[in-house]
TORNUSE-93739 format. One record per residue (C-alpha): z, x, y; residue in three letters. Coordinates in steps of 0.05 Angstrom, whole numbers, plus 5000, padded with zeros to 4 digits. Layout:
TORNUSE-93739
ZXYala ...
END
This chain:
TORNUSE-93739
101056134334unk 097955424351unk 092455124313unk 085954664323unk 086354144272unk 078653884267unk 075353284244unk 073453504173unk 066553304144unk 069952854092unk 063552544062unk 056352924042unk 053352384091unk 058652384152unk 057552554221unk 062652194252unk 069751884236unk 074051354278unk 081551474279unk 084150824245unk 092250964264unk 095851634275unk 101451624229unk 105852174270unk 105552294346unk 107552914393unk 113653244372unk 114153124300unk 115653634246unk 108753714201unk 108254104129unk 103254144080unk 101353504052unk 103353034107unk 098452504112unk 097352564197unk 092252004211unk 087351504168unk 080451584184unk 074751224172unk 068051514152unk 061351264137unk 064751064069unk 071350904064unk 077650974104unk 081951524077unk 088851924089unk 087252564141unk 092253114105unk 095353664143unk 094154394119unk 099054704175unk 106354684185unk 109154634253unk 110154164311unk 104053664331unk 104353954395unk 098153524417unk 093352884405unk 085852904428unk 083852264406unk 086751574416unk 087651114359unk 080750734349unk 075551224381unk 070851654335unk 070252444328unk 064152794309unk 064753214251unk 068953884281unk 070953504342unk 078853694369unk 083753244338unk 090353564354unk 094354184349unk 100354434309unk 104655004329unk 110855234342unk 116754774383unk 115054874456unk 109355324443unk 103155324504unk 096755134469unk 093054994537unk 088455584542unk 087055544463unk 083054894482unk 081055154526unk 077655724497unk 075055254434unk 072554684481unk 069155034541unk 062855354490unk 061254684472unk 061554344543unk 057154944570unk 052454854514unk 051554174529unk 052454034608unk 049754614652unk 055154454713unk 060454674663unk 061055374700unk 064754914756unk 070254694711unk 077854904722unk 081655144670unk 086654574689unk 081654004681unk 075754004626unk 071853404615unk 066753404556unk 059553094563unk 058852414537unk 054952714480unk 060053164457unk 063953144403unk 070753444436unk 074852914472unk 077352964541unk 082553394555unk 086053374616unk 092753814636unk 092053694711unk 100153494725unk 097653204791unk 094052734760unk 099652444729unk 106752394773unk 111552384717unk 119352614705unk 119253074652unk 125352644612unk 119152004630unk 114452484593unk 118152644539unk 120751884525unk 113251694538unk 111452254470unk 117151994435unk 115351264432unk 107351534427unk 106251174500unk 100451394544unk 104051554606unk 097251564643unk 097050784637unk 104150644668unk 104350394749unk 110650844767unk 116250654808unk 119851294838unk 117251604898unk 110251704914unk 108951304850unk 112451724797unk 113851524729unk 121251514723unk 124651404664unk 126250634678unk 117750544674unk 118050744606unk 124150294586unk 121149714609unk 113949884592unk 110749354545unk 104249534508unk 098548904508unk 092848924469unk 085949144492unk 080848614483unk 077149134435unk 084049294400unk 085848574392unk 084748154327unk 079147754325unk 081247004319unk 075846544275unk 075445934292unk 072045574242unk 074244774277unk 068544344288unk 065644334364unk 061144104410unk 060744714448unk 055945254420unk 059745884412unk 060246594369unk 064047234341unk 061247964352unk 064648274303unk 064249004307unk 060949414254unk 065149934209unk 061350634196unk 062150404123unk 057449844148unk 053050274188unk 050950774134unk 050450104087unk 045049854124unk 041550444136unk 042450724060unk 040650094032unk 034649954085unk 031950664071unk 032650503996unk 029649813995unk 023349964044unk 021550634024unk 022650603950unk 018250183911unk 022949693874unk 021449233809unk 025448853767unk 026448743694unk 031448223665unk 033648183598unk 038347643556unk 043847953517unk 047147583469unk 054347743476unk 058547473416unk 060148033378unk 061748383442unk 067447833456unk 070047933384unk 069548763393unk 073448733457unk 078248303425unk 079448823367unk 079149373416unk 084649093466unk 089449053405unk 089349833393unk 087449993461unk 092650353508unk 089650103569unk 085949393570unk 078249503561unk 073349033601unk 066748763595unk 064449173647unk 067949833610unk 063949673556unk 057949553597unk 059050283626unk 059150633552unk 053050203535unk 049150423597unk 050951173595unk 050151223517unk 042550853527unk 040651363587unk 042851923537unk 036551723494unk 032651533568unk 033152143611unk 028151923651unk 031651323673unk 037451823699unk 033852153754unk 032052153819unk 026052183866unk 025752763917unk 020252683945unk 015753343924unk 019253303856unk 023452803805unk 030153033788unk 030752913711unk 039552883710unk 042253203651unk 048952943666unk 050152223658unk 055452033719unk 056151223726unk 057050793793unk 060650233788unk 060949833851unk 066649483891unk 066149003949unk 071549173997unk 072048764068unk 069049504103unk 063749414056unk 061549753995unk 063050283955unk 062150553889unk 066851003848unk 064251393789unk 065351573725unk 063452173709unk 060852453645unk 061151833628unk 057851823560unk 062352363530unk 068851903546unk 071051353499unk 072050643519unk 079550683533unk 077451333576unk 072250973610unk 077450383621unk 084150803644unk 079551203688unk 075950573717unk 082050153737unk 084350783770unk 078950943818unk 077750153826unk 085750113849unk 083750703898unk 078350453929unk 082749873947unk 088650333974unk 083250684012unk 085051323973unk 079451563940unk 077052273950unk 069952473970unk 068952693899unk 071052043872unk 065751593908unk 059152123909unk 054752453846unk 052551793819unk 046151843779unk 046151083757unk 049550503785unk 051949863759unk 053949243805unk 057148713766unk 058447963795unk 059547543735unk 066747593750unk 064747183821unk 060746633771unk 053347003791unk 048946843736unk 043447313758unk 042047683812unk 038448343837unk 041149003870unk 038249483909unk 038250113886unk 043550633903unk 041051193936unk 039651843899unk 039451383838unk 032751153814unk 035050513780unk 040949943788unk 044049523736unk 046548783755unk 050848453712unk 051347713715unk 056847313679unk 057147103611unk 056446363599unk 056145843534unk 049045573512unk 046245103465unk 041845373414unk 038845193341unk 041145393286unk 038945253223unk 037444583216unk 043044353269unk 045644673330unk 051345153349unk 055145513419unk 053246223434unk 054646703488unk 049547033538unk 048347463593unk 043547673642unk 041748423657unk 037148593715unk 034849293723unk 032049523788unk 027850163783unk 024550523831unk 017250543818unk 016051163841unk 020351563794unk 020651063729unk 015850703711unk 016049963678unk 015250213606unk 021750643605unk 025750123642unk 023949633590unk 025450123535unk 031850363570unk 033949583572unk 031949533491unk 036550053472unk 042949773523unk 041649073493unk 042149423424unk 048949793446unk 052249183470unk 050548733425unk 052949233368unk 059049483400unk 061249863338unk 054450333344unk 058250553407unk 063750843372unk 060751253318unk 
END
């Protein structure tokens, strides 16, 4: 019997996802596991898996246009099998709940409400004068027969239409070209927003105008840290990073600061008793944050081998909903990008955000001459709300203690 595939709710904060690419059209063989579209959510862009085994007997939504959360996508079934009146039956509830001149609407056409989160579906064969070997070319090649100017009689789509049909790109589907040459002519780019944008700005707007942020920065002197890692890498299966360590050290202080690991919700605080890290990666979509979880029960080469995996995820656009949501803390690290300080804002449910700047050489006195040492800057944003300057400052003490003294991490 045929199926409704649905837009799955594929984040805690989605509403809505945009198809990115189908990546099988009408007609092909599905089974369990086959990745059937990429979709992009309100945090990352990530494989759509197929639970059913069949044919794809049908596409709702074209490549580029968003889907609320349970809107039609497609349908799998058997070769050949009618699925009509199933749409039918799963569409028409929602298009009488939400346009009252739905009780005029054929079975043969049903048009959704611009609010609603089915897409059109249209079966009317009228509408469309096509050969059935045009139609079945037109699926094959994934062509939208609807958009072809036919040349049998009476305007029919013949099969020569579809041979000699060649796609252009849509000014919204086409690649936007920078141009970046000096001019005399004033001039812009719109460029569109992502929904991994769109929930940035309003997470982080939310976060930085309703919570109550301050800032506390403290120097860490980083040589023995250098040396550690060095020691560490050579017995290390997996190669251990500043920022690795910076992980341990910032789960292993909020161990002995609970209060630094919670979160405000509004007619209570959340004190966490688990400790699950945020570590942040820039992505062109935007931002996202992979976490370690448990963080302060796993060793350094855990922390490490786990790290690199999520972070090569994120990149793939792989990661799972699991993988990128629980954070209780969050670090954002941009000494890599030469950022000598900086401050973040904080990373909703989190009540505090650590930035990491890069480490760099100084000049200080020693003894009665002068000698090279490493530093870096830490700047912790807490919301005042939940933590107040007193525990950030002592949650800072005990990190600074941690990194500086790698090997009290290991014991």
């Amino acid at each position: 019997m045929a199926e409704v595939i649905r837009m799955p709710r594929l984040s805690d904060t989605m509403a809505e996802g945009i198809i990115v690419s189908w990546n099988k059209k009408v007609g092909d063989k599905i089974k369990p596991g086959d990745v059937l579209a990429d979709v992009e959510t309100d945090k990352a862009t990530m494989e759509l898996e197929s639970y059913n085994e069949g044919t794809l007997l049908y596409i709702g939504v074209e490549a580029g246009k968003a889907v609320k959360v349970d809107g039609i996508l497609a349908v799998v079934g058997k070769e050949g099998e009618a699925y009509e009146s199933l749409l039918v039956e799963v569409v028409a509830p929602a298009v009488a709940a939400s346009d009252t001149k739905s009780a005029n609407t054929s079975e043969k056409e049903i048009t959704t409400a611009p609010t609603a989160s089915t897409p059109v579906i249209d079966f009317s064969d009228e509408r469309i004068k096509a050969s059935p070997l045009a139609k079945k070319i037109a699926a094959d090649k994934g062509i939208d027969i609807s958009k072809l100017s036919g040349s049998g009689d009476g305007g029919r789509v013949i099969k020569k239409d579809i041979e000699q049909y060649t796609p252009t790109a849509s000014k919204s589907e086409s690649t936007p070209v920078f141009n970046f040459v000096p001019s005399t002519e004033e001039g812009f780019t719109d460029i569109p927003l992502t929904q991994m944008r769109k929930t940035i700005a309003r997470r982080l707007g939310e976060s930085k105008f309703s919570a109550p942020h301050f800032y506390l920065t403290m120097e860490i002197n980083m040589d023995n840290a250098m040396a550690a890692r060095t020691s560490i890498n050579e017995v290390s299966p997996v190669k251990v990073s500043f920022n690795d360590m910076i992980i341990k050290a910032a789960a292993m202080a909020l161990r002995q600061h609970p209060d630094a690991n919670s979160s405000w919700m509004n007619d209570f605080i959340r004190r966490n008793h688990h400790i699950h890290i945020g570590s942040a990666v820039a992505m062109p979509e935007g931002l996202i944050v992979p976490v370690i979880k448990f963080a302060d029960q796993k060793s350094l080469s855990q922390i490490a081998t786990e790290a690199k995996s999520l972070y090569a995820k994120a990149k793939d656009k792989k990661l799972q909903p699991a993988e990128f949501s629980g954070n209780t803390f969050t670090i954002s690290n941009l000494g890599m990008m030469d950022i000598e300080e900086f401050t973040a804002i904080i990373n909703p449910p989190d009540s505090c955000i650590l930035a990491v700047g890069r480490i760099k050489e100084v000049v200080i006195k020693k003894g009665d001459g002068f000698a090279v040492t490493n530093v870096m800057k830490l700047t912790l944003s807490c919301d005042h709300r939940s933590v107040d300057g007193a525990v950030g400052a002592s949650f800072l003490q005990t990190l600074k203690k941690f990194i500086e003294n790698p090997v009290t991490m290991l014991v």
